[in-house]
VEXDREN-2710 file (C-alpha; in Angstrom, 1 decimal):
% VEXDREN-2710
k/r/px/py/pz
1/UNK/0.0/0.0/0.0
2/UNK/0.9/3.1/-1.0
3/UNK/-1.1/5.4/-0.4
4/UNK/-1.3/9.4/-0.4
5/UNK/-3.3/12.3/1.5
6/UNK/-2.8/15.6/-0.7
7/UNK/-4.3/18.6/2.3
8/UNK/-4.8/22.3/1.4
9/UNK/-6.4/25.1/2.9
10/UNK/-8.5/27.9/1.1
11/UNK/-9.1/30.9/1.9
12/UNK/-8.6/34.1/0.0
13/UNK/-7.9/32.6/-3.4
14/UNK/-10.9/31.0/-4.6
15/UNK/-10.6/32.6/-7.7
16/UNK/-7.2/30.2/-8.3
17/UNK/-8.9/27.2/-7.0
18/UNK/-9.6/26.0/-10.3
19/UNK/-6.1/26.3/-11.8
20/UNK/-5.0/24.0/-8.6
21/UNK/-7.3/21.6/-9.2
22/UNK/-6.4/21.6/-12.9
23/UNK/-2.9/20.9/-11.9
24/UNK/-3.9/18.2/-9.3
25/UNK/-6.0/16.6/-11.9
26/UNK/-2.6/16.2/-14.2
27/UNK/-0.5/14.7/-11.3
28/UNK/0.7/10.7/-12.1
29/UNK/0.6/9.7/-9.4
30/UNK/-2.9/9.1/-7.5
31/UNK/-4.2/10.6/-4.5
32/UNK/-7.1/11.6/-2.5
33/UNK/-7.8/15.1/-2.6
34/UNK/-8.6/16.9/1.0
35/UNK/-9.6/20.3/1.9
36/UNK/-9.7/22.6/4.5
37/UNK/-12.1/26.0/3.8
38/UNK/-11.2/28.4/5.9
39/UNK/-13.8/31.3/4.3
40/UNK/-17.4/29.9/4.9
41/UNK/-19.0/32.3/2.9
42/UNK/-17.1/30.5/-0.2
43/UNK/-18.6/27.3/-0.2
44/UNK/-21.2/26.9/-2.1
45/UNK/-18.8/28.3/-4.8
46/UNK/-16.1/26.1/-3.7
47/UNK/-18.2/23.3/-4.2
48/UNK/-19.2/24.2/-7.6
49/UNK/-15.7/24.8/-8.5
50/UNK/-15.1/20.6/-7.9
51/UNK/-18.2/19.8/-9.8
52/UNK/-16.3/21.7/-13.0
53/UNK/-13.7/20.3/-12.7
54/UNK/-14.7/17.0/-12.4
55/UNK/-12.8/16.5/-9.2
56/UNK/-13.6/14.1/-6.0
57/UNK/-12.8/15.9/-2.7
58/UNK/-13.4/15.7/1.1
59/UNK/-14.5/19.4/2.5
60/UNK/-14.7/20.9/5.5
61/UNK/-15.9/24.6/5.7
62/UNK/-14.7/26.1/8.6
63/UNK/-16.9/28.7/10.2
64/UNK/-13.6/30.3/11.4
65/UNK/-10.6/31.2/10.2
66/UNK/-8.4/29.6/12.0
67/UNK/-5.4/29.6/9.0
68/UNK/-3.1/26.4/7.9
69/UNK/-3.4/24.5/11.3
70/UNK/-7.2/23.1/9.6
71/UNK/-4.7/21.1/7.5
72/UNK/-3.8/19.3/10.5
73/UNK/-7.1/18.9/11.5
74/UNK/-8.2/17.1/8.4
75/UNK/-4.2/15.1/8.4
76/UNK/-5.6/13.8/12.0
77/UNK/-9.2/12.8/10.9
78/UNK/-7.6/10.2/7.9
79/UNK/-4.1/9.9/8.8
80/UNK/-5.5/5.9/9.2
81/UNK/-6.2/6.0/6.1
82/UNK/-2.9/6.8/4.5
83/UNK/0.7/6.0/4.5
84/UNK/1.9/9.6/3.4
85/UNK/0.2/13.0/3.8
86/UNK/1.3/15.6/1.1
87/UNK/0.5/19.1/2.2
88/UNK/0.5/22.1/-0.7
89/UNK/-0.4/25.7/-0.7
90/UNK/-3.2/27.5/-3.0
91/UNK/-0.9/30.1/-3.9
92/UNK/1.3/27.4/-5.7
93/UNK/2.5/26.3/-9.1
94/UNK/3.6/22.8/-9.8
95/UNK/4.4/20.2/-12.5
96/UNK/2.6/16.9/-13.2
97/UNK/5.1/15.0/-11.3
98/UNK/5.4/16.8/-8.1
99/UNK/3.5/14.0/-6.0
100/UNK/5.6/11.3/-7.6
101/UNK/8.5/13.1/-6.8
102/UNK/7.9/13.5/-3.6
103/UNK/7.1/10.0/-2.8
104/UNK/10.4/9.4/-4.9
105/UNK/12.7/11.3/-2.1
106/UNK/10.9/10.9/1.1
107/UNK/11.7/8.3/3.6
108/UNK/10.1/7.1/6.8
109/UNK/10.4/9.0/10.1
110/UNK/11.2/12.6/8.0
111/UNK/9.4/15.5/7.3
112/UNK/10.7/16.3/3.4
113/UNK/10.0/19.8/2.3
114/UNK/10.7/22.3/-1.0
115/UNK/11.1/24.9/1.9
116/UNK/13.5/23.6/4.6
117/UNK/16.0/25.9/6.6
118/UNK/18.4/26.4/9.0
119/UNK/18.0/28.7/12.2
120/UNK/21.0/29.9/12.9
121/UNK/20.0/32.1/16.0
122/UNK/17.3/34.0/15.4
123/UNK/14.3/32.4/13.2
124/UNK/15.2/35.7/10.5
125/UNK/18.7/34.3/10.4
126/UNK/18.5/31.3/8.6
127/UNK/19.9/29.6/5.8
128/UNK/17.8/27.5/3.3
129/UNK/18.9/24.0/2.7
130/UNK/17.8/23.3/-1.2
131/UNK/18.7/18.9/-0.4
132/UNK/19.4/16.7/2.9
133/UNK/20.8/18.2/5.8
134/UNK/19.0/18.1/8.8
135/UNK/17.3/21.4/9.2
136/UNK/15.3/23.3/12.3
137/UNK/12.0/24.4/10.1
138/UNK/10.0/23.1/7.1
139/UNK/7.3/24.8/5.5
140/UNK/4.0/23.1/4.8
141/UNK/3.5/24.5/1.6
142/UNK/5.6/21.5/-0.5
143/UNK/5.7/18.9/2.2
144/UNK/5.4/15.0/2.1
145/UNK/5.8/12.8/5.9
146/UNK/4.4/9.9/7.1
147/UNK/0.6/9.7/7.9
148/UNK/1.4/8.6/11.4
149/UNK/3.1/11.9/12.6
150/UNK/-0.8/12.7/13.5
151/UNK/-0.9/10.4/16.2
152/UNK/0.8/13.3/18.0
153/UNK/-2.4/15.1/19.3
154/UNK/0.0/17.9/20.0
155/UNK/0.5/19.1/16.6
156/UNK/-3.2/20.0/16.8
157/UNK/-2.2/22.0/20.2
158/UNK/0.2/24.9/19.9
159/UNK/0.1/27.9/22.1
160/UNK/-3.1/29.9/21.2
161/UNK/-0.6/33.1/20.5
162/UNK/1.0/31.2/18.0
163/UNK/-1.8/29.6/16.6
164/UNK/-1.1/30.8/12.5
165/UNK/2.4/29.7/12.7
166/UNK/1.7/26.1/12.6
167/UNK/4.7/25.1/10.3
168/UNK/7.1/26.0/13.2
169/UNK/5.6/23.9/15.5
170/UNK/5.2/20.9/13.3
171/UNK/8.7/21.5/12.7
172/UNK/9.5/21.4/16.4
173/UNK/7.1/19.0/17.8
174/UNK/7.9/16.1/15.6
175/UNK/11.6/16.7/15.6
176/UNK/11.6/16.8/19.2
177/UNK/8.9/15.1/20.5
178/UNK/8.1/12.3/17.7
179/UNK/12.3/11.9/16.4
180/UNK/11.2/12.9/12.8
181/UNK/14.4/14.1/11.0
182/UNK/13.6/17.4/8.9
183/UNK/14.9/17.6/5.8
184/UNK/15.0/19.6/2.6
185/UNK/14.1/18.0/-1.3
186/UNK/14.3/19.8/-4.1
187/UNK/11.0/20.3/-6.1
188/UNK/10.0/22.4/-9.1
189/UNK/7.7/24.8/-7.7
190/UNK/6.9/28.2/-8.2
191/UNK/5.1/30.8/-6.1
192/UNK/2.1/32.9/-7.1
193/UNK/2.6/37.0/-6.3
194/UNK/-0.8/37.9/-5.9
195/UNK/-0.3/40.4/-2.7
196/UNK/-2.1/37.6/-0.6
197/UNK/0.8/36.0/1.3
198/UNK/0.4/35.9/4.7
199/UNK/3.7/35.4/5.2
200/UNK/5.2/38.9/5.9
201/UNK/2.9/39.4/8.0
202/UNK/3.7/36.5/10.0
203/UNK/7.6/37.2/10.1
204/UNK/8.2/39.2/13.4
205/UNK/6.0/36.8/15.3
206/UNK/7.8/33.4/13.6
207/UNK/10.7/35.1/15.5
208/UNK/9.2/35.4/18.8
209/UNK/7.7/31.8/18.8
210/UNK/11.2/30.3/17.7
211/UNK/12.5/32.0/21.1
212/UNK/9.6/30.4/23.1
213/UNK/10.1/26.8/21.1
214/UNK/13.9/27.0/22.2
215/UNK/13.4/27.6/25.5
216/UNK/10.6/24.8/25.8
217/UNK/12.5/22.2/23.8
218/UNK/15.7/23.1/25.0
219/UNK/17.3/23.6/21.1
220/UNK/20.3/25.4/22.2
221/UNK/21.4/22.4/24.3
222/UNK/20.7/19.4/21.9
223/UNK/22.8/17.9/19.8
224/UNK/21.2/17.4/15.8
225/UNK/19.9/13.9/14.7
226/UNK/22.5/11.4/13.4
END
């Protein structure tokens, strides 16, 4: 069995939902398609959007935005289901083997991702890692690990401050709590500027939370995976 989870959340980007899909629908290797809705109001439309494009799908519409944590919600309602959970981004371009290649480089026990970095002391002072290596912080947005990192409840349960900056403590929780290695893979993928990224806005508070996830994991004083 080989099976894969692809997760995404939607939000402010309906209007590109069709071009993901289109370039899901292309992918060769096979999947089931899950996704989280964080704007309510959308989805009647959202679901409409599917029916076009001829694509199956497992929805939940949020009543809340509560931003890219809803991924894990969904990864720990079917993480049974799966051996592999693939998370992408809406505001993302790929190729038609981008699942395949994913599968390709991953390997148990690691959380592979087209954005992986090292912190060097602050979380603005880092330094990507394009291959290998065994890195501090992966994004979500381009990420393949193994379905049964969800049977960590506590990714579901970061501080409430730090709720939006879940890819930091999936990072953190699983490398320090579950022994996941993090690691980088290179991937063909290309980002949409459409003035919508939330992640400027997240920047300055990304560097408060790494301070807090130091102290509460100890990172200064460990020594890196093997």
């Amino acid at each position: 069995m080989n099976k894969i989870a692809v997760i995404f959340c939607t939000w402010q980007r309906i209007e590109r939902l069709t071009k993901t899909l289109r370039m899901l629908s292309e992918q060769s290797h096979e999947f089931d398609l899950h996704i989280w809705n964080n704007n309510y109001d959308s989805a009647e439309e959202l679901k409409e959007i599917l029916i076009n494009a001829n694509m199956q799908a497992n929805v939940v519409d949020s009543r809340n935005n509560i931003g890219g944590i809803g991924r894990f919600f969904l990864a720990e309602e079917v993480h049974e289901l799966y051996d592999k959970i693939v998370f992408i981004d809406d505001d993302q371009d790929f190729d038609s083997d981008l699942i395949l290649e994913m599968d390709k480089q991953h390997s148990p026990k690691t959380v592979c991702s087209w954005s992986s970095w090292k912190i060097n002391s602050k979380f603005e002072d880092k330094t990507r890692i394009i291959a290998g290596g065994n890195v501090d912080y992966c994004g979500t947005g381009g990420m393949i690990l193994d379905a049964s990192a969800f049977t960590n409840i506590n990714l579901l349960i970061p501080p409430t401050e730090f709720m939006f900056v879940e890819d930091l403590w999936l990072s953190c929780v699983l490398k320090y709590e579950s022994n996941f290695q993090l690691r980088g893979i290179p991937l063909n993928i290309r980002m949409t500027d459409d003035g919508k990224n939330q992640y400027e806005s997240l920047y300055e508070i990304k560097n408060v939370f790494w301070d807090f996830l130091k102290v509460k994991y100890g990172i200064a004083n460990k020594k890196p995976l093997v």
